[in-house]
C-alpha positions as CSV (number, residue, x, y, z in Angstrom):
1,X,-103.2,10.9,-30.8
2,X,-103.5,11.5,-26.9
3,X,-101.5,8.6,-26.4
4,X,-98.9,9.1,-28.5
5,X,-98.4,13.2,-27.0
6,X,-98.2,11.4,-23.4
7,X,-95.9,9.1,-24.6
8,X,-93.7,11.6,-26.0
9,X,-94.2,13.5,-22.9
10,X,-93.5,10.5,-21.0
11,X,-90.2,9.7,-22.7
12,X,-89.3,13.5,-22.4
13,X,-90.1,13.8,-18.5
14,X,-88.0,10.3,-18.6
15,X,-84.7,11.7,-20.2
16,X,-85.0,15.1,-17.4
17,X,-84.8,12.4,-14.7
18,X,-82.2,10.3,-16.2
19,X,-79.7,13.2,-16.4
20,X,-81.0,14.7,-12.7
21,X,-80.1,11.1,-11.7
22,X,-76.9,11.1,-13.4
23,X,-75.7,14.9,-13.1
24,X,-73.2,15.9,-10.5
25,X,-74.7,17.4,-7.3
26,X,-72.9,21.0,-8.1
27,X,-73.5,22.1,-5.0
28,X,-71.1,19.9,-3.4
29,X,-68.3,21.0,-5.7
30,X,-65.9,23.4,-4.4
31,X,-63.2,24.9,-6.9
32,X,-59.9,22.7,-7.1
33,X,-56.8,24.3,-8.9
34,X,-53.9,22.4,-10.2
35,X,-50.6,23.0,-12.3
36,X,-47.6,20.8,-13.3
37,X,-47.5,18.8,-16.8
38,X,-47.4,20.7,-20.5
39,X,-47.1,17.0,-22.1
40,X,-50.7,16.6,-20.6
41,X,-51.4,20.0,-21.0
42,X,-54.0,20.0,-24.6
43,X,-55.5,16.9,-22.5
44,X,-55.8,18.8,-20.1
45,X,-57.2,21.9,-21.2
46,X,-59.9,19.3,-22.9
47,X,-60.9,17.7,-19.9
48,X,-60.9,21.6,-18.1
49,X,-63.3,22.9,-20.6
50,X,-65.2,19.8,-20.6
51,X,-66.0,19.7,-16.7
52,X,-66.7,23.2,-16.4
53,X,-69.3,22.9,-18.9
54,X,-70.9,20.1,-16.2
55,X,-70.8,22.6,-13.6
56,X,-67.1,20.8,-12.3
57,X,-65.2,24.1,-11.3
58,X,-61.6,23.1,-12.1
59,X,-58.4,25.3,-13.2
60,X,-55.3,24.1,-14.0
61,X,-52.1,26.2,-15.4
62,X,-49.3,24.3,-17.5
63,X,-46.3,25.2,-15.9
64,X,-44.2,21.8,-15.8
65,X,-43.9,19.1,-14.1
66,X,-41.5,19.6,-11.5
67,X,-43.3,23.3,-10.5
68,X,-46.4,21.4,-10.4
69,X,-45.4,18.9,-8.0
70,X,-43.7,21.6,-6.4
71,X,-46.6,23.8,-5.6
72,X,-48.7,20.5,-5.0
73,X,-46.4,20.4,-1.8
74,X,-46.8,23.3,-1.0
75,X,-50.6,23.5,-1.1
76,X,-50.4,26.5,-3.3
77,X,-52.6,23.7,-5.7
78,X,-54.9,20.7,-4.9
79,X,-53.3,18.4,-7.6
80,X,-50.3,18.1,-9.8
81,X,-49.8,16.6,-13.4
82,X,-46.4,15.0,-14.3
83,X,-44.3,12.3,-15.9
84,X,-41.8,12.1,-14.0
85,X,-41.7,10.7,-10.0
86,X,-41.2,12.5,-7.6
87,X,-38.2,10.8,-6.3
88,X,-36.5,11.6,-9.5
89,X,-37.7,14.8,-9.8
90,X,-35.7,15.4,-5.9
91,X,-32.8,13.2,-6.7
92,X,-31.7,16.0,-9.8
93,X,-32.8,18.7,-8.0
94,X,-36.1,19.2,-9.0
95,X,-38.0,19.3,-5.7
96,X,-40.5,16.9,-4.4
97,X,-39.7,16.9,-0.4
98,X,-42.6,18.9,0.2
99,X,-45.2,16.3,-1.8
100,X,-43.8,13.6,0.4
101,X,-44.6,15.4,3.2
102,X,-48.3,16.4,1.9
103,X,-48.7,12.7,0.7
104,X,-49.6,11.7,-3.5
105,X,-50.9,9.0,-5.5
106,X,-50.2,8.7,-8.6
107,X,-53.3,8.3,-11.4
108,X,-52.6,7.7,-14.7
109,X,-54.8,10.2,-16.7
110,X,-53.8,9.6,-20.1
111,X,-51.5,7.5,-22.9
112,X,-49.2,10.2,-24.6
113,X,-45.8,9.9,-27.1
114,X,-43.0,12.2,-27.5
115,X,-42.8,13.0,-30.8
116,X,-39.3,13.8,-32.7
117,X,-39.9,17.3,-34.5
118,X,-37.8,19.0,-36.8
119,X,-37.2,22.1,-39.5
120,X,-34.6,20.6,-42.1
121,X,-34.8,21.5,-45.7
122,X,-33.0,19.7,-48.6
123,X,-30.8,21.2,-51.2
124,X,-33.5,23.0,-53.3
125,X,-34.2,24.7,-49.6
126,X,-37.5,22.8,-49.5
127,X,-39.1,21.4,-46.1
128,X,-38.1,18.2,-45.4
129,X,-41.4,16.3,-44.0
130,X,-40.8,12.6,-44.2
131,X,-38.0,12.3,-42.3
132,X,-37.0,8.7,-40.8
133,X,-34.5,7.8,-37.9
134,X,-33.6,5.0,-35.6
135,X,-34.3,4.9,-32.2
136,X,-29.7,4.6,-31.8
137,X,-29.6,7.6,-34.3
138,X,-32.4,9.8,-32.2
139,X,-30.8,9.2,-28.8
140,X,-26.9,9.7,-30.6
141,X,-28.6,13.1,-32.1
142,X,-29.8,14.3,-28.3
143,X,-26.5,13.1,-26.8
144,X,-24.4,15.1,-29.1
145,X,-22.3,12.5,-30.5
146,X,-24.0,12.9,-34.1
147,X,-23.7,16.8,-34.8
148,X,-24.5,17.0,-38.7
149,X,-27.6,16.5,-40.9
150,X,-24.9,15.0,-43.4
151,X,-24.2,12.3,-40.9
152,X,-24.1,8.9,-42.5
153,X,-26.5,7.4,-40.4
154,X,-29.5,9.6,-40.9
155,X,-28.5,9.4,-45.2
156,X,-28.9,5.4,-44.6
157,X,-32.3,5.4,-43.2
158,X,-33.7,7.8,-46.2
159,X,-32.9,6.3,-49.7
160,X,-29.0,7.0,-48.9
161,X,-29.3,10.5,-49.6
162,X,-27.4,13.0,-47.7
163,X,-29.0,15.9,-46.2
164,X,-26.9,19.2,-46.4
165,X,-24.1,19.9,-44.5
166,X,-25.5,21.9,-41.9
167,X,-24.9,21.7,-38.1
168,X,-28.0,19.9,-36.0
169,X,-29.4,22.9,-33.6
170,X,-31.4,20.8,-30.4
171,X,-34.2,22.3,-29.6
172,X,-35.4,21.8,-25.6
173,X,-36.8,23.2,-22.7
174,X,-35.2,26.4,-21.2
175,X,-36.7,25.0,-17.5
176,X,-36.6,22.2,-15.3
177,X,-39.4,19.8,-16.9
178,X,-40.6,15.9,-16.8
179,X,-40.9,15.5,-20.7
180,X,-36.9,15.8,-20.4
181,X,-36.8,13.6,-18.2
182,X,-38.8,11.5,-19.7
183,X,-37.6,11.5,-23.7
184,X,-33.9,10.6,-21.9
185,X,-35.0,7.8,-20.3
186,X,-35.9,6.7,-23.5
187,X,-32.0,8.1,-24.8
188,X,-30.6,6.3,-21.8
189,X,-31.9,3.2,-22.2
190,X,-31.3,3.3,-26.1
191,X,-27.6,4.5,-26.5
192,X,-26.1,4.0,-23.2
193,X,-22.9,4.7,-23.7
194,X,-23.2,8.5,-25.6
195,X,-25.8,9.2,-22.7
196,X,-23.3,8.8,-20.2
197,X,-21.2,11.1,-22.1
198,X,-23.4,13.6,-22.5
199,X,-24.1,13.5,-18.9
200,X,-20.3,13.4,-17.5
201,X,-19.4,16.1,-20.0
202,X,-22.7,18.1,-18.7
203,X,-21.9,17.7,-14.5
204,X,-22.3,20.9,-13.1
205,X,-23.3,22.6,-16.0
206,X,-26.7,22.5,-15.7
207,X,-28.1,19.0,-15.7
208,X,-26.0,17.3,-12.6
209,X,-24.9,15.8,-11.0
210,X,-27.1,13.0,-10.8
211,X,-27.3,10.1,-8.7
212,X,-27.5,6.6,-10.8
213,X,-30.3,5.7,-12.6
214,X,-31.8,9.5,-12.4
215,X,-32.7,11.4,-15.7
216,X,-31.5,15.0,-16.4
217,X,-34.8,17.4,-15.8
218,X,-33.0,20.2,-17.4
219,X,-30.5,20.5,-20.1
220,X,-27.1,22.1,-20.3
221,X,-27.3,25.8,-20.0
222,X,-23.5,26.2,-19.6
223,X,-20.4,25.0,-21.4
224,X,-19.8,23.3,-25.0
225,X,-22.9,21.4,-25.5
226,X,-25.0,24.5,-24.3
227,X,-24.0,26.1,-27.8
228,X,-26.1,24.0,-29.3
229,X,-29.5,24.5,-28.2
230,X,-32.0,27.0,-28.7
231,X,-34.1,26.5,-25.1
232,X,-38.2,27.7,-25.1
233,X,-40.0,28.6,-22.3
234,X,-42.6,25.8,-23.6
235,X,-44.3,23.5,-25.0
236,X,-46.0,25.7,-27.3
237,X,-43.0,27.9,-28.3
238,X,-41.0,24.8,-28.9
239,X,-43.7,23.3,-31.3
240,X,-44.4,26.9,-33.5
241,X,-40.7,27.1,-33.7
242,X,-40.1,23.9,-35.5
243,X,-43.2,24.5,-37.7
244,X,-42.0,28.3,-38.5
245,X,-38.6,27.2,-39.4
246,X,-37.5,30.2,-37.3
247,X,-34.7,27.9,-36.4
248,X,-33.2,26.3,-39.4
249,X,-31.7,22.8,-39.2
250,X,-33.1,22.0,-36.0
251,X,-34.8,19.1,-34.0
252,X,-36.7,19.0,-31.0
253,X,-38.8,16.5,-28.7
254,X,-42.3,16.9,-27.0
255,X,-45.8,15.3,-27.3
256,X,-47.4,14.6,-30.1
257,X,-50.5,16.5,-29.4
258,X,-48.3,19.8,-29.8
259,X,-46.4,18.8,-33.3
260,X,-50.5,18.2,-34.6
261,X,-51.7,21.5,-33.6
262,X,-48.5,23.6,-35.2
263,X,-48.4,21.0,-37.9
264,X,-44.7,20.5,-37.2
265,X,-42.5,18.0,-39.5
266,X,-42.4,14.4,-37.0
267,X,-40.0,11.8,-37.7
268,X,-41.1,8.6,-38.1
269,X,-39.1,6.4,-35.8
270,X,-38.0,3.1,-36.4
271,X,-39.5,0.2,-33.8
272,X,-37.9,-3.0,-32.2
273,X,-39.5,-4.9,-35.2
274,X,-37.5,-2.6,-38.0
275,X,-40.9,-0.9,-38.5
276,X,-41.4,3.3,-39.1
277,X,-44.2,4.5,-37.3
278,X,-45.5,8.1,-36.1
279,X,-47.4,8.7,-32.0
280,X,-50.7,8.0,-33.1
281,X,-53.6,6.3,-30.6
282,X,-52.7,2.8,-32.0
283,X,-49.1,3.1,-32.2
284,X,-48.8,4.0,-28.7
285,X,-51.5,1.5,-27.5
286,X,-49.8,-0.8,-29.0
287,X,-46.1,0.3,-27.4
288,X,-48.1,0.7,-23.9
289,X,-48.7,-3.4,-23.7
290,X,-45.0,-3.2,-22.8
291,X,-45.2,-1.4,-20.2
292,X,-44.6,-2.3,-16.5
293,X,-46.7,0.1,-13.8
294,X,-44.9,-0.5,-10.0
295,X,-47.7,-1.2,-7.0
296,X,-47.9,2.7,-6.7
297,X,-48.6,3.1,-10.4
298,X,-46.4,4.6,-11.5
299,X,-44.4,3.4,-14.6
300,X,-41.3,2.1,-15.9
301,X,-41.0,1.9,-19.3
302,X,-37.6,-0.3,-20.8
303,X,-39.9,-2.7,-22.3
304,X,-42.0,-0.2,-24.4
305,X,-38.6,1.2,-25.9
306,X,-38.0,-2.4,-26.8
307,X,-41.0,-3.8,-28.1
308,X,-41.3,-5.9,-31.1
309,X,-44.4,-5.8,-32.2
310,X,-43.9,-3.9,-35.3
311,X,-46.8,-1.4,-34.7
312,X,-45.4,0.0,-31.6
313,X,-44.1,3.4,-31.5
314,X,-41.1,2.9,-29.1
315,X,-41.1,6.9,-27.1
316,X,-44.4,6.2,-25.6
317,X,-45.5,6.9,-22.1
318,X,-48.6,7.6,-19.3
319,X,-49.3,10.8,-17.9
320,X,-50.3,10.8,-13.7
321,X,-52.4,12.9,-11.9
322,X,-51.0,13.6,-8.4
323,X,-53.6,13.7,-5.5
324,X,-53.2,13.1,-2.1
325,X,-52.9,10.4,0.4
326,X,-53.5,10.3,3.9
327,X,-50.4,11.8,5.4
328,X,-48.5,9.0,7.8
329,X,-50.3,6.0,6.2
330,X,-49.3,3.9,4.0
331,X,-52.6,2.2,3.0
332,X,-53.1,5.6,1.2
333,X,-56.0,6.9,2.4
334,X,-57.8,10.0,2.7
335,X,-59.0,13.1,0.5
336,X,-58.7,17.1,1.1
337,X,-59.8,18.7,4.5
338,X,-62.2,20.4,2.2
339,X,-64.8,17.8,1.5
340,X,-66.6,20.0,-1.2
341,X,-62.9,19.8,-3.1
342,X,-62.7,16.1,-2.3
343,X,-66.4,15.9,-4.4
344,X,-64.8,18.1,-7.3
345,X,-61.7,16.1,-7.5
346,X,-63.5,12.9,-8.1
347,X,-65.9,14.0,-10.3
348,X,-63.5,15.5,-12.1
349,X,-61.7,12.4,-12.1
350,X,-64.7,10.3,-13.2
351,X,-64.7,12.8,-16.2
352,X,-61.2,12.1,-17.2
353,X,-61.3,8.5,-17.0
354,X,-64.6,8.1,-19.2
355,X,-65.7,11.1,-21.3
356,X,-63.0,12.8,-21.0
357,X,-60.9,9.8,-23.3
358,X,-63.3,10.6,-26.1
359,X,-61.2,13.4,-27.8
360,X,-57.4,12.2,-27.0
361,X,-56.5,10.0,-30.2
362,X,-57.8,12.8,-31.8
363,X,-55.5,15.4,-30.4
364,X,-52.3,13.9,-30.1
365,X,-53.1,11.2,-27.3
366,X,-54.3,7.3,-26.5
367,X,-57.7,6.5,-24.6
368,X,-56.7,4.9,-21.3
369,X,-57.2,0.8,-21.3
370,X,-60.4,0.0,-19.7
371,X,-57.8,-1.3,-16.5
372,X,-56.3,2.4,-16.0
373,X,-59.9,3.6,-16.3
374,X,-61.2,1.5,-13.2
375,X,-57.7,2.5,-11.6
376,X,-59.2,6.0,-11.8
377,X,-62.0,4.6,-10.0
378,X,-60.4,3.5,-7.2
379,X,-58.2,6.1,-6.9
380,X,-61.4,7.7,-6.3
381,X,-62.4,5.2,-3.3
382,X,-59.1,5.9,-1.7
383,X,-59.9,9.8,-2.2
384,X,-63.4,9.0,-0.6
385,X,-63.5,6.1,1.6
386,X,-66.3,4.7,-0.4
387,X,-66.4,1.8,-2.4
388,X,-64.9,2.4,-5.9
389,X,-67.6,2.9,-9.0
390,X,-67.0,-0.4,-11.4
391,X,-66.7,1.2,-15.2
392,X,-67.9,-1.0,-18.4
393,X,-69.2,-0.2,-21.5
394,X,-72.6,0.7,-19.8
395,X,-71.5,3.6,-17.5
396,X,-68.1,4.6,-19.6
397,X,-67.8,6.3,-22.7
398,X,-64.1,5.8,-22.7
399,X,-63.9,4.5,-26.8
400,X,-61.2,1.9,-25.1
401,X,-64.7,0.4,-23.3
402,X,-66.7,0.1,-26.6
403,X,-63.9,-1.9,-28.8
404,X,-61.7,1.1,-30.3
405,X,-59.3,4.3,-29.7
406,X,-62.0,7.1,-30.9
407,X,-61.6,9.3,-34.1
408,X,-57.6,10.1,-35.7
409,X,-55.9,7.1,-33.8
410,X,-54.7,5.5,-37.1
411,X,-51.1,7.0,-38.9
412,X,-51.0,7.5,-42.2
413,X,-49.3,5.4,-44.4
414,X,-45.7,5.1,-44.5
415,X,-44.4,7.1,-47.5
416,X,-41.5,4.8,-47.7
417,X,-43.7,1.5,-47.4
418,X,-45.0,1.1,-51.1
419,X,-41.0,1.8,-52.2
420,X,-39.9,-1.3,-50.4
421,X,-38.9,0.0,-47.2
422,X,-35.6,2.1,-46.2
423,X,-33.8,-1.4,-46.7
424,X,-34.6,-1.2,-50.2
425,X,-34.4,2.1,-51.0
426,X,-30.9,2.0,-49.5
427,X,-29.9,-0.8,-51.3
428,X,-30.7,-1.3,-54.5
429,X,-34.8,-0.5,-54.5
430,X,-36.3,2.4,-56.0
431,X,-33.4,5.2,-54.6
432,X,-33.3,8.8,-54.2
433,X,-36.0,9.1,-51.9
434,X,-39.0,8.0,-50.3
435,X,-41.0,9.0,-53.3
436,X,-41.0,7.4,-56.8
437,X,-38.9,10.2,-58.9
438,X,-38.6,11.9,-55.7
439,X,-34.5,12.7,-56.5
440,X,-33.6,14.7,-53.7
441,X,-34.3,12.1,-50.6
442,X,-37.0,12.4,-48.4
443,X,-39.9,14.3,-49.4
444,X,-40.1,17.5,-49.4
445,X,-43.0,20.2,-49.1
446,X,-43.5,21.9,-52.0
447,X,-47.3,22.2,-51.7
448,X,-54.0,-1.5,-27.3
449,X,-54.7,-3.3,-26.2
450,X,-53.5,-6.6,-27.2
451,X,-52.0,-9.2,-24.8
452,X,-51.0,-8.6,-21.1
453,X,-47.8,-7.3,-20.6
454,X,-45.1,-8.7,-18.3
455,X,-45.4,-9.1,-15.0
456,X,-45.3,-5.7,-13.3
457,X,-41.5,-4.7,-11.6
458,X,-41.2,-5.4,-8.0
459,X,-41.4,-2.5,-5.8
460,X,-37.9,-1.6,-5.7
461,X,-38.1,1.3,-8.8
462,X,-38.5,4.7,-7.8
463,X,-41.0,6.1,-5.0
464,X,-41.5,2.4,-4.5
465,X,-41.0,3.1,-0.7
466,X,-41.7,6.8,-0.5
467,X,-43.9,7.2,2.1
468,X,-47.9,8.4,1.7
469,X,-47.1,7.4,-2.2
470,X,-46.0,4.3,-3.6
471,X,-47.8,2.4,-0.5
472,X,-46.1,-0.7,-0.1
473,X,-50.0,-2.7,0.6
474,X,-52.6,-0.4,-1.0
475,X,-52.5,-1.8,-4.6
476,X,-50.7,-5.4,-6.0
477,X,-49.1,-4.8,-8.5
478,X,-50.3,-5.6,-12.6
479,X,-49.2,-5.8,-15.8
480,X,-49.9,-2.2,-17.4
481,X,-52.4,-1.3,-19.3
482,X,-53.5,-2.2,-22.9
483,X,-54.8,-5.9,-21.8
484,X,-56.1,-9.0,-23.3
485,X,-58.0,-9.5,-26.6
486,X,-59.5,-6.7,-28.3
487,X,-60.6,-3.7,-26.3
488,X,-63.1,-5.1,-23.8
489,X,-65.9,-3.7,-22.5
490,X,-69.3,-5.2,-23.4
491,X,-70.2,-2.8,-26.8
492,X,-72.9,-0.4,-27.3
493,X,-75.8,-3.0,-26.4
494,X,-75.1,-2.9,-22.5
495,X,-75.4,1.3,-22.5
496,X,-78.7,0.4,-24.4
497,X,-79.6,-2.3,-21.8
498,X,-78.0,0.3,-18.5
499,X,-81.1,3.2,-20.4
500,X,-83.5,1.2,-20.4
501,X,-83.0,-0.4,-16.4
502,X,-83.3,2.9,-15.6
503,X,-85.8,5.0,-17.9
504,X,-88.6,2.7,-19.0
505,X,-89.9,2.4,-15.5
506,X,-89.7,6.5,-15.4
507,X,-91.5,6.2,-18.7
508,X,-94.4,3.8,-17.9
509,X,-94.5,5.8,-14.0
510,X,-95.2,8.6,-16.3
511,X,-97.5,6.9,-18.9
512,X,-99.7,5.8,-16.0
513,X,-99.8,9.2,-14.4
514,X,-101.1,11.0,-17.1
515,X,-103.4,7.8,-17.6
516,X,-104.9,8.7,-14.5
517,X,-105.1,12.2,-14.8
518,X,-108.1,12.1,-18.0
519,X,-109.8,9.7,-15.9
């Protein structure tokens, strides 16, 4: 009976040192503020609560991208989040001088998809929540060149039924912000030709003029198209609104995580492959094999729009982290003047890329890849000047590290799927609708990793030669992300194997101790 009390007492005495061993020295840390990103922003506010709760003191206000970046250069915060890079963000106007100066690297902190909401309601005035669209029709919608929920090419992609005759409304951003930038890269690269009408119609009325191969960061707020949209301060107001139906007959873009909390309609958006799929974990992990991150990390994403395999979900993206680089050097090097903040921001870091994953396919977002995970890591080293921590499946919780995407990263099923497809409800299949009986069209409410991508892009895409970011020696370059077969990581067994290493002989030292004591 003794035994088995000093045991217990053993084990117990064994877990306290495990997690003083493991627990951050908190009286390193120093508070770190940052702003920037609302696409990151429910991942963020996550990983915010989650540190604090470890005694990481960190604060950081969602306030867009380009303001992020913007007060990152101006020290007024110690890190930025954003989608967009900072030389796009300066080439349309949106700053990002100043964060050159400073000197950034960019950190992917998180898989994310901008998700296609809508209010629309059918001709018994009943929500519309199975809407399906193309990725031409989406970017023709958001360049203005289809204007009508009657529009033949939205009836053909559900059952042939025409929605009413009502004008479109675009919903958007009232500010300057990097999800704009980044959902028309995706309309760029779709529908070329309406983009560039939109944008030359747009020049100097809001959004432009733009230098080639630059994004708008801001939609019209003057002239014809301006009509058109109803502009939100938001991410937030931009999500209730198309879940209120406050604004009738309306469509709007913005990640996922936002259209799950609100519970607002999403499209379900036709892939390379002729597929329908909605941003969950896998469909984006699956997308994200396409993509291609430069030498500086940061990411260009053609290939993702494009790929076939028919479980992608074509409008997905990574979110960065900005933090700094020694200023002058471009072997990016070197962490804040405050070394207690340098301490916060990589354990804060170190939180994001491994406990920090656990909740994202569950809110709206994709677990990093175990490869963007270690990026982390040695973002960290360059931060530090210490040799970066090596992540597996022993030391990371990251779900991505144990064989899987965490809790919600499946979709449902496609409504349309057990009908035959749009193809056959169009021609000739069940019709009407993407329910059997379903008369009036699409229903209504009434109630990654696989294989390596492509070779990353050569250097020459943006920030590729900005100076103190996108170091021209600091980092070859890789193919992005979701890589090789399965998951990775070594499975539960090695954390087991990782405990014991380190607490039986604590248990045992322990054992012998009280052993000693009765003697």
């Amino acid at each position: 009976m003794h035994r088995t009390r000093w045991a217990g007492l053993g084990c117990a005495g064994a877990l306290l040192a495990c997690q003083i061993l493991l627990a951050p020295a908190a009286e390193a840390f120093s508070q770190v503020n940052g702003s920037g990103s609302t696409y990151v922003g429910l991942a963020m506010s996550d990983w915010q609560n989650g540190a604090n709760s470890r005694g990481i003191p960190v604060n950081y206000s969602a306030l867009g991208s380009p303001a992020g970046v913007n007060q990152y250069g101006d020290h007024t915060v110690d890190f930025a989040g954003t989608e967009a890079e900072v030389s796009s963000l300066e080439a349309a106007g949106g700053g990002g001088a100043t964060a050159k100066q400073r000197g950034y690297q960019y950190v992917p902190d998180v898989a994310g998809a901008v998700a296609v909401m809508y209010n629309v309601t059918d001709a018994g005035g009943r929500r519309v929540d199975t809407l399906h669209l193309t990725r031409d029709v989406i970017a023709r919608i958001f360049a203005r060149q289809i204007t009508r929920w009657n529009d033949p090419a939205i009836s053909a992609t559900n059952g042939g039924f025409a929605l009413p005759d009502q004008p479109i409304t675009l919903v958007g951003r009232s500010g300057q912000s990097g999800t704009t930038a980044l959902f028309y890269d995706f309309v760029a690269h779709v529908a070329p030709g309406p983009y560039g009408d939109f944008v030359s119609r747009n020049v100097d009325k809001g959004i432009g003029p733009l230098p080639a191969g630059v994004r708008p960061i801001q939609l019209p707020t003057r002239g014809p198209d301006a009509d058109f949209y109803r502009l939100f301060a938001d991410s937030d107001q931009i999500a209730q609104t198309l879940a209120n139906g406050s604004v009738p007959f309306s469509i709007g873009y913005d990640e996922f995580g936002y259209a799950k909390k609100y519970n607002a309609p999403t499209a379900w958006v036709e892939n390379q492959a002729g597929k329908y799929t909605l941003p969950y974990a896998a469909n984006i992990a699956a997308a994200l094999t396409k993509a291609n991150l430069r030498p500086d990390l940061s990411q260009e994403l053609s290939g993702v729009y494009a790929n076939p395999d028919p479980s992608t979900y074509p409008i997905s993206a990574y979110s960065y982290l900005m933090t700094p680089c020694g200023s002058g050097r471009d072997t990016c090097k070197g962490g804040y003047p405050d070394g207690a903040k340098t301490e916060t921001m990589t354990a804060f870091i170190e939180h994001i890329a491994c406990d920090g994953q656990l909740n994202m396919a569950r809110i709206g977002y994709s677990p990093l890849p175990p490869n963007l995970s270690q990026e982390m890591m040695n973002a960290n080293a360059r931060l530090t000047g210490r040799p970066a921590k090596q992540l597996s499946a022993g030391n990371c919780a990251n779900p991505t590290f144990h064989g899987g995407l965490g809790a919600g990263a499946t979709a449902p099923e496609d409504p349309f799927a057990g009908l035959g497809g749009v193809d056959a409800l169009t021609h000739g299949g069940t019709g009407g609708g993407p329910k059997a009986g379903a008369k009036e069209g699409p229903k209504s409410s009434a109630s990654a990793q696989a294989s390596s991508g492509p070779a990353a892009s050569s250097a020459s895409g943006p920030d590729a030669s900005e100076a103190n970011g996108g170091s021209r020696d600091w980092r070859n370059a890789e193919p992005a992300a979701y890589e090789g077969g399965g998951f990775g990581g070594f499975g539960a067994w090695a954390a087991l194997v990782l405990f014991a290493a380190i607490c039986v002989p604590l248990v045992v030292r322990g054992i012998i101790r009280r052993l000693r004591r009765t003697e």
